[in-house]
C-alpha positions, 0 to 999 in steps of 0.5 A: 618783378620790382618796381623801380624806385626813383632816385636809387642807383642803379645795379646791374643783374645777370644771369647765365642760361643753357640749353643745347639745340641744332640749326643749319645755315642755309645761306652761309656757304660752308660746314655750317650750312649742314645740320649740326649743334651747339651747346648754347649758353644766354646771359641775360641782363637787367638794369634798374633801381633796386626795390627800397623795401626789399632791396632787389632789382629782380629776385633770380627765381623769377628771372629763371622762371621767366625766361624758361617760359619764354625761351628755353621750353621752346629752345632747348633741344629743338631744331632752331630751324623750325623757329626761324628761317636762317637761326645765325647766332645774330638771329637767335639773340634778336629772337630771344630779346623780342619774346624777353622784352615784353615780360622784363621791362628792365632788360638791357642787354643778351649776350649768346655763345654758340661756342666758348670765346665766340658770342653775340651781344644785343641790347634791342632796336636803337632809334635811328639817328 
């Protein structure tokens, strides 16, 4: 990861994840309360001043690398229940932003799709006001 350089603008980068998994929801009254499974997809998102030597905010390989370590060798073709008690698209995301965020200081958003059209957006724990 590059470190930021002050006084450059800031770019924003992301990078599109997928991986499949099943889960149940065990307190929604409804189909989804039995076993079933998505193809999910993770955009990842990073924010910050480019490196001024080499230009870049983040190189991609180590994005990838990073975030397969951290997220999908654990989710993907798992049973997300065995994760985490009640894995709601909104769960999953704050799942995956809190085991991200100590290997990518420059993360600022997780975007979550558990089906095309329909997605979750997280950008972490906001300050109360």
């Amino acid at each position: 990861m590059s470190p930021q350089s002050p006084g450059r603008p800031e770019v924003e980068l992301e990078m599109d994840f997928r991986f499949a998994a099943a889960h149940r929801l065990p307190r929604y009254d409804g189909r989804c309360r039995n076993l079933h499974g998505h193809n999910y997809t993770l955009r990842v998102s990073v924010r910050g001043a480019p490196d001024a030597h080499s230009g870049l905010l983040v190189d991609f390989g180590d994005l990838e690398k990073t975030v397969r370590a951290a997220v999908l060798d654990r989710c993907d073709h798992a049973d997300l229940n065995a994760l985490m008690e009640n894995p709601t698209a909104e769960n999953i995301v704050v799942w995956i932003w809190d085991r991200l965020r100590p290997a990518l200081p420059t993360l600022c958003e997780l975007r979550l799709w558990e089906v095309e059209g329909c997605c979750v957006a997280y950008r972490g724990r906001q300050a109360p006001p």
